[in-house]
SEMAR-805532 format. One line per field, with one value per residue (C-alpha): z, y, x; residue in three letters. Coordinates in Angstrom, 1 decimal, decimal comma. Layout:
BEGIN
c3: Z;...;
c2: Y;...;
c1: X;...;
residuo: ALA;...;
// end
This chain:
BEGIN
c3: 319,7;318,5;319,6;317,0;315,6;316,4;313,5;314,7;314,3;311,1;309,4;310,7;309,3;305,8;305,5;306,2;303,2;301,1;298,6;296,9;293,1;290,2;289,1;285,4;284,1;283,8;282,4;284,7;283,2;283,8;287,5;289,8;292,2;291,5;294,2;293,6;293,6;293,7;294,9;292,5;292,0;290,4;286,7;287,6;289,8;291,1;290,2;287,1;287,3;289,7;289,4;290,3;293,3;292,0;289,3;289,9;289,3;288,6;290,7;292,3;295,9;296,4;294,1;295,9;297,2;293,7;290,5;288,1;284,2;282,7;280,3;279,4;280,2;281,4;280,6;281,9;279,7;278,1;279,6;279,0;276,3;278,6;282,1;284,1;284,6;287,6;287,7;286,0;286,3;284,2;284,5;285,3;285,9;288,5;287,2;285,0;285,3;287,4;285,2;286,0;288,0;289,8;293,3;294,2;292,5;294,4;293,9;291,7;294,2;295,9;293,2;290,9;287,8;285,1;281,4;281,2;285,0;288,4;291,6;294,8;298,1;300,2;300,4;299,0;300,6;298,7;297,9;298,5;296,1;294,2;294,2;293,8;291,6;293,5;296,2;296,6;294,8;293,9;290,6;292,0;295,3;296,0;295,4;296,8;298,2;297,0;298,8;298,3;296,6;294,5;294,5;292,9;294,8;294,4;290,8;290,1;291,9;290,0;286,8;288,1;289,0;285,4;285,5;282,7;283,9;286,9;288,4;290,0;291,2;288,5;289,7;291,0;288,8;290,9;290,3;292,3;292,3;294,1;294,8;294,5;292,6;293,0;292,2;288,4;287,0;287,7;285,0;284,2;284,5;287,7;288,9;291,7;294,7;292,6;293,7;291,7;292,3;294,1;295,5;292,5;291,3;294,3;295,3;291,8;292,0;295,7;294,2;291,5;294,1;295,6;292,8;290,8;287,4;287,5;286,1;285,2;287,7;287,6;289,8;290,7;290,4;294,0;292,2;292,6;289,3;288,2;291,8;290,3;286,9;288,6;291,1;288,9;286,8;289,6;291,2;288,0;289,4;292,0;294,6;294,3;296,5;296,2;298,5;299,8;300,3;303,0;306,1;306,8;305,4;303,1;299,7;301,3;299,0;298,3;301,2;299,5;296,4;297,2;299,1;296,7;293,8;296,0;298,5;301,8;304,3;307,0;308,9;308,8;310,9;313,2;316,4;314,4;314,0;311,2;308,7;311,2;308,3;306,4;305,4;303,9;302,1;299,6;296,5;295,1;295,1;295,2;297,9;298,5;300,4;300,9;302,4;303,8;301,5;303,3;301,5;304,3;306,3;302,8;302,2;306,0;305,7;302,3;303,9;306,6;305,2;301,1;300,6;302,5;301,3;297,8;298,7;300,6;297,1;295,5;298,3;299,9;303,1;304,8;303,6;306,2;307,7;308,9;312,2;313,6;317,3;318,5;320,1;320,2;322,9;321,3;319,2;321,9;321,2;323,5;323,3;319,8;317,2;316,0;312,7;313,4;312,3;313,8;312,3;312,0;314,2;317,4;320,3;323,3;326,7;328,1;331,9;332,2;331,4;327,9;324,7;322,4;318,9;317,7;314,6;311,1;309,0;308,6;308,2;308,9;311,4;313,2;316,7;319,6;323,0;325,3;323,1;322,7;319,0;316,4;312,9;309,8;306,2;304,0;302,3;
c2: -38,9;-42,9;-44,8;-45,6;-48,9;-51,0;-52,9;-55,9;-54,8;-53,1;-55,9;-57,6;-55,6;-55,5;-59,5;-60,0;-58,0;-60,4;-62,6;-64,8;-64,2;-66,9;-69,1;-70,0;-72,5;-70,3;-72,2;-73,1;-70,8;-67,8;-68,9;-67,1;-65,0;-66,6;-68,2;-71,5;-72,2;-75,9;-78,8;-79,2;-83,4;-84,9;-86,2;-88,7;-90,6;-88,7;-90,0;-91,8;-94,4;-96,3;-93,7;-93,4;-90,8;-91,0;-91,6;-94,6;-98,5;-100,7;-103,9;-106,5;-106,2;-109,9;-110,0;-108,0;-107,7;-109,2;-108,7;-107,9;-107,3;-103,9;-104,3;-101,0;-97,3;-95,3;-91,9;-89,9;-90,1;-93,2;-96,5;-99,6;-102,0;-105,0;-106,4;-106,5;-110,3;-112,0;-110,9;-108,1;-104,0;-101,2;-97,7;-95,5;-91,5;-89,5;-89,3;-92,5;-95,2;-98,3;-101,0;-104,1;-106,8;-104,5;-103,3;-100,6;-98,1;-98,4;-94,8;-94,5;-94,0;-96,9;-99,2;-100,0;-99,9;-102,1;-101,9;-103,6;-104,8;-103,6;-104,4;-103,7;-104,4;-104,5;-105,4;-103,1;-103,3;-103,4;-100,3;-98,2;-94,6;-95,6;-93,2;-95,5;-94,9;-92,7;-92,1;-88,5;-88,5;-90,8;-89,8;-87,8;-86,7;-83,5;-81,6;-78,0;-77,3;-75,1;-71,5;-70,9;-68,5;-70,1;-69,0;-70,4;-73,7;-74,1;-73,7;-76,3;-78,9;-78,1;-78,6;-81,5;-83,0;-82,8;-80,0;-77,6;-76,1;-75,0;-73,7;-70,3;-67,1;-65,0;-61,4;-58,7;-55,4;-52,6;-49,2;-46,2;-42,5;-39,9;-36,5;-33,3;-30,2;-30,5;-33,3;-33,9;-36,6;-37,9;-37,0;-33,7;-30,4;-29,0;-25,7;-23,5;-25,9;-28,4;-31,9;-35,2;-38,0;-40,6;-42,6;-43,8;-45,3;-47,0;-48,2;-49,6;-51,8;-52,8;-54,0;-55,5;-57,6;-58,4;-60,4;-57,8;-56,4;-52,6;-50,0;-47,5;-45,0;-42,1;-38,6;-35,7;-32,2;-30,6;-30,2;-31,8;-32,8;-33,9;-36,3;-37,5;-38,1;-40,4;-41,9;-43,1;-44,5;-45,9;-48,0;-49,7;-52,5;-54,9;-52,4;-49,0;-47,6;-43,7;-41,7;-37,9;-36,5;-38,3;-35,6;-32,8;-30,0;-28,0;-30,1;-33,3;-34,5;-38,1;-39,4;-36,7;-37,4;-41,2;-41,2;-39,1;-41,8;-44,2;-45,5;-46,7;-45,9;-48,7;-47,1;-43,7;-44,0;-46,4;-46,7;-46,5;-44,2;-43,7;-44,6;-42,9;-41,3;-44,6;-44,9;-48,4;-48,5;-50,8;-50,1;-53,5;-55,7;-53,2;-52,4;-48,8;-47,9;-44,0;-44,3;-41,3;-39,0;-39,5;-41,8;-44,0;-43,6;-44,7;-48,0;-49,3;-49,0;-51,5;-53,5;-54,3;-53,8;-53,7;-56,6;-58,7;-58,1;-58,6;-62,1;-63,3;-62,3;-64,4;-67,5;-67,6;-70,0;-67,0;-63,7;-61,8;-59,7;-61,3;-61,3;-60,0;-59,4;-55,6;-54,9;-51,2;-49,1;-46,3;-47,6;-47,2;-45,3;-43,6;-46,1;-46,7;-48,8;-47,2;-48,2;-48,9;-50,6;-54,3;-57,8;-60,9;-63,4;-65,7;-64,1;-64,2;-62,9;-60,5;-60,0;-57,7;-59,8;-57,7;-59,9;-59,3;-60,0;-62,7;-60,8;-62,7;-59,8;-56,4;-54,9;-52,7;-53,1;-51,7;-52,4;-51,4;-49,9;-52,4;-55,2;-58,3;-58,7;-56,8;-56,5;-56,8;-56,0;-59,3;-60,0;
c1: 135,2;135,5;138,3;140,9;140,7;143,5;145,8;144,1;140,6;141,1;143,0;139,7;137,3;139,3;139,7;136,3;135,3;137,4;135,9;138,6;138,7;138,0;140,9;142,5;145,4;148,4;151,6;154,5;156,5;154,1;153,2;155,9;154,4;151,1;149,1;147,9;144,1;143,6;146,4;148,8;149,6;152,5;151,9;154,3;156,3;159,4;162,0;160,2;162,7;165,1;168,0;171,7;172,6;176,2;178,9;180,1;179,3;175,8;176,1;174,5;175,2;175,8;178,6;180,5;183,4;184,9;186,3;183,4;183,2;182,3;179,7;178,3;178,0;175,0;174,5;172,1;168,7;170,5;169,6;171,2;170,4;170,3;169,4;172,7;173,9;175,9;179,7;178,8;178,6;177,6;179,5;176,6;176,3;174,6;171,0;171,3;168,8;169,6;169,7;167,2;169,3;171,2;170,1;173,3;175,9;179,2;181,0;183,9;186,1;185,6;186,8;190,3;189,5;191,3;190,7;187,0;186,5;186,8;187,6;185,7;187,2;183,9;180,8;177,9;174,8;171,3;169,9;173,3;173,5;169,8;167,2;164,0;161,0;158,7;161,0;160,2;156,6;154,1;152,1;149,4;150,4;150,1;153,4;151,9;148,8;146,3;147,1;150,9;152,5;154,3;158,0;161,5;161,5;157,4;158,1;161,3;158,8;155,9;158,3;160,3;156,6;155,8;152,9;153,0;150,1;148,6;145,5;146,2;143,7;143,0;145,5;143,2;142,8;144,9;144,2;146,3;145,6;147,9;146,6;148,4;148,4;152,4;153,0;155,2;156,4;159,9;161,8;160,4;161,5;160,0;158,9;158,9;156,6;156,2;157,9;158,3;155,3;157,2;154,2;152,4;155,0;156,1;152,7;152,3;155,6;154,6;151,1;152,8;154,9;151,5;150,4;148,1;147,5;148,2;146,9;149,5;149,2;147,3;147,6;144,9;145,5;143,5;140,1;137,2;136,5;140,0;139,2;136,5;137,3;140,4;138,4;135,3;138,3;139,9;137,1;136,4;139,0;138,9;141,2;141,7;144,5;144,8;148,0;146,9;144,2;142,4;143,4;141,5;143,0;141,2;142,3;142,1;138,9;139,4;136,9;134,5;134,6;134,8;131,1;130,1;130,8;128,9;131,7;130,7;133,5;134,1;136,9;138,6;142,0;143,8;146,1;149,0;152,4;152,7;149,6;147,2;145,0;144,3;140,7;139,0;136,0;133,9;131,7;130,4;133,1;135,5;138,2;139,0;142,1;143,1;146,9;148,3;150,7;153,6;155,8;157,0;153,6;151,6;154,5;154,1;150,1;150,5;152,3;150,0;146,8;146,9;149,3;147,1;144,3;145,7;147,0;143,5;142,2;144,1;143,2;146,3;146,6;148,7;148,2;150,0;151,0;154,0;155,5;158,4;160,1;160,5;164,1;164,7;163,0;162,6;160,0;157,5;154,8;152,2;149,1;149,1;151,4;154,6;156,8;160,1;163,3;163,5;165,1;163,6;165,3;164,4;162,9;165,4;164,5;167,6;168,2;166,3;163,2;162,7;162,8;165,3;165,7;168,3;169,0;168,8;167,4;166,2;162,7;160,1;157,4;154,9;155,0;152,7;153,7;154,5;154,1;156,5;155,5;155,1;153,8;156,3;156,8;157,2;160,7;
residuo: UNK;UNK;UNK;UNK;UNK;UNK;UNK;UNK;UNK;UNK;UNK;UNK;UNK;UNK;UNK;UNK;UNK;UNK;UNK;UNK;UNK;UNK;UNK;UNK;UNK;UNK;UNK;UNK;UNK;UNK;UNK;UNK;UNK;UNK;UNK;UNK;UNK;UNK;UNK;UNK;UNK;UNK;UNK;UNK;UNK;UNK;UNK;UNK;UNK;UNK;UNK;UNK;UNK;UNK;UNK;UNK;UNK;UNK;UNK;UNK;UNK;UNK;UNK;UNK;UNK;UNK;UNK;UNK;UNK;UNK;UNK;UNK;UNK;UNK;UNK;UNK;UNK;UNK;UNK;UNK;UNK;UNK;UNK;UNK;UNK;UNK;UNK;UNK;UNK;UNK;UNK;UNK;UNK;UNK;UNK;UNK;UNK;UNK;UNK;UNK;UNK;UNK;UNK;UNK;UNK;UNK;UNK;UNK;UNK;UNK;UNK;UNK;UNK;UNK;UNK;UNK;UNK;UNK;UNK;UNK;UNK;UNK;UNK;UNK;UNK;UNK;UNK;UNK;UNK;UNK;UNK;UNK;UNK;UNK;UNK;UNK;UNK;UNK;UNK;UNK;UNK;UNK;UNK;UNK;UNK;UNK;UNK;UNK;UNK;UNK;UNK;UNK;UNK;UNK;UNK;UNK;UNK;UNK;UNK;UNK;UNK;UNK;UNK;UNK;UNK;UNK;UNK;UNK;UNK;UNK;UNK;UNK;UNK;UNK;UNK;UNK;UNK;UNK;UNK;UNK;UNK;UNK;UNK;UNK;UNK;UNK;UNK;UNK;UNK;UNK;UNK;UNK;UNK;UNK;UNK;UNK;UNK;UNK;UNK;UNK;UNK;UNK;UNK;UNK;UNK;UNK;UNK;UNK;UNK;UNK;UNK;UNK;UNK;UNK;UNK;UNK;UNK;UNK;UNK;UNK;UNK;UNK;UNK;UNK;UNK;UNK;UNK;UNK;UNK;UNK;UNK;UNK;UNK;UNK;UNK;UNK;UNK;UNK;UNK;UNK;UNK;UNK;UNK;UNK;UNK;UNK;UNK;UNK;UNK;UNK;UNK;UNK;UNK;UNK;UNK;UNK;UNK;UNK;UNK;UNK;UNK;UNK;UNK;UNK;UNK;UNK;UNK;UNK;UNK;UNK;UNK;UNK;UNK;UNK;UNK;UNK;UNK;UNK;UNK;UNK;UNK;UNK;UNK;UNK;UNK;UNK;UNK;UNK;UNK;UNK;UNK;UNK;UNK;UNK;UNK;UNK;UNK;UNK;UNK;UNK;UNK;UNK;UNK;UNK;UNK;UNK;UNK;UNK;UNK;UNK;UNK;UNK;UNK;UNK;UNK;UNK;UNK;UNK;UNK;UNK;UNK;UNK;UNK;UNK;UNK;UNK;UNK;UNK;UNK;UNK;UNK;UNK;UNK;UNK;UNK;UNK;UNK;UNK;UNK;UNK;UNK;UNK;UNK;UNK;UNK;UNK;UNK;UNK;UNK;UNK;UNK;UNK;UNK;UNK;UNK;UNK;UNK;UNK;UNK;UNK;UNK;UNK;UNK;UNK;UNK;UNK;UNK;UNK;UNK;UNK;UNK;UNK;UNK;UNK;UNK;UNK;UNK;UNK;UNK;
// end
């Protein structure tokens, strides 16, 4: 009998099968959760202008300390109508531009104000509260590199940078099957054996999270031709994840059916607890997972083998899975990975010589015996 593969190995032999996927322009405010395909530079220099970091006063630095004459007021996206001149200051608002011939913004809590001048007590130096032009960009630096997923933050730059457009992998075509005879859909009225299909729809979010177009979710009856008819369907798209039916009981039929329907399995199994059963394939260009029927046991085999795969797809620079730090003995498994509960944290080794997990949040993982490291879901 074979040796199972370990997570490692198969995660190997999955990525390797990867080819990355074309790209289009998708508009900034479509992008979330995209991955970017090419660098992404500023259109222009960030900030575009010499810019105030505060409410407060326009000056030049030399005139203070002093008694200097208010001459106009600065709104944001309302400069002023004239270069500032000596003895003189401009009220000016967080965001406004910094007039020309001034060089600092004193705060306005650092000054007494009188009807149409000030008075400042010390001395400002050059440069104090202003934001200079291209202080944080330069026009066409990059902002983010091709790779990232772009999330909230990656997508206020990208705006703030001026892009209303970026470049970003085309999402991959998702197709899921589940397999079952009693399987009904939630909602419905069930009958005696008959349980509500649970999977589908969770894999289909969980894809969705992944970056991929899904196509609604279709289930099998335990026949062969109602397998085939989903399957044949199901490998028209660039992954096809099916849940059930890759055992060997009698009406597990999807690796059948699937080599049947020209599928070449690379891997049936892995040293894993639980997501023993899962199976990998190709046809084409086309991915082929079979995740075991158990609910939990198909979830922690997408997150460390489908969602990967998904964002290597889509080019990403990291596409998992992530890391985490095992802390709870009874995880251990006997010579093969076992899913557990752990947190995400620092490592810190206890008196006993075990590492432990400094804990900043919760997750699932998958975590072999004896290891100091283990595999875990992504946020």
């Amino acid at each position: 009998m074979a040796s199972l593969l370990t997570i490692d190995v198969a995660l190997r032999e999955i990525l390797g099968r990867v080819s990355p996927l074309a790209s289009e322009a998708v508009s900034i405010e479509s992008a979330a959760g995209r991955v970017l395909a090419r660098d992404a530079r500023a259109a222009v220099d960030l900030p575009p202008f010499p810019s105030s970091a505060m409410d407060g006063f326009a000056v030049r630095a030399a005139d203070t300390p002093g008694s200097l004459v208010v001459v106009d007021r600065i709104a944001a996206g309302r400069p002023a109508s004239r270069e500032l001149g000596d003895g003189e200051a401009m009220a000016i608002a967080t965001g406004g531009v910094v007039p020309a011939g001034a060089d600092a913004v004193i705060p306005i809590e650092y000054v007494v104000q009188h009807d149409n001048s000030i008075e400042i007590d010390n001395r400002t130096e050059a440069g104090a509260h202003v934001r200079p032009r291209g202080g944080d960009l330069g026009a066409g630096d990059v902002v983010v590199p091709a790779g990232t997923l772009l999330r909230t933050a990656e997508i206020g730059a990208l705006a703030a940078a001026g892009l209303g457009e970026v470049e970003c992998a085309v999402r991959p075509r998702a197709a899921v099957v589940t397999t079952g005879t009693e399987l009904r859909r939630p909602g419905a009225p069930l009958e005696p054996g008959q349980i509500y299909e649970a999977n589908g729809v969770m894999l289909a979010a969980a894809l969705a999270s992944a970056g991929a177009a899904v196509v609604p979710p279709a289930s099998a009856a335990d026949d062969e031709p109602a397998h085939r008819a989903a399957l044949e369907r199901g490998l028209e798209a660039d992954v096809l994840v099916t849940s059930g039916g890759v055992s060997v009981g009698p009406h597990d039929l999807v690796r059948k059916i699937e080599a049947e329907l020209g599928v070449t399995e690379v891997f049936w199994k892995v040293a894993m607890k639980p997501g023993k059963p899962l199976s990998f394939g190709v046809r084409g260009k086309t991915l082929v997972f079979g995740l075991p029927g158990n609910p939990v046991s198909a979830l922690v085999c997408f997150e460390l083998f489908v969602r990967p795969t998904l964002l290597a797809l889509q080019g990403a620079r990291t596409p998992g899975p992530v890391l985490g730090i095992a802390h709870d003995r009874a995880c251990r498994g006997r010579g093969r990975a076992r899913a557990c509960r752990a947190r995400r944290g620092r490592a810190r080794r206890r008196h006993d010589g075990q590492l432990s997990a400094a804990s900043l949040e919760a997750g699932d993982v998958s975590v072999a015996d004896g290891a100091e490291a283990c595999t875990m879901s992504r946020s």
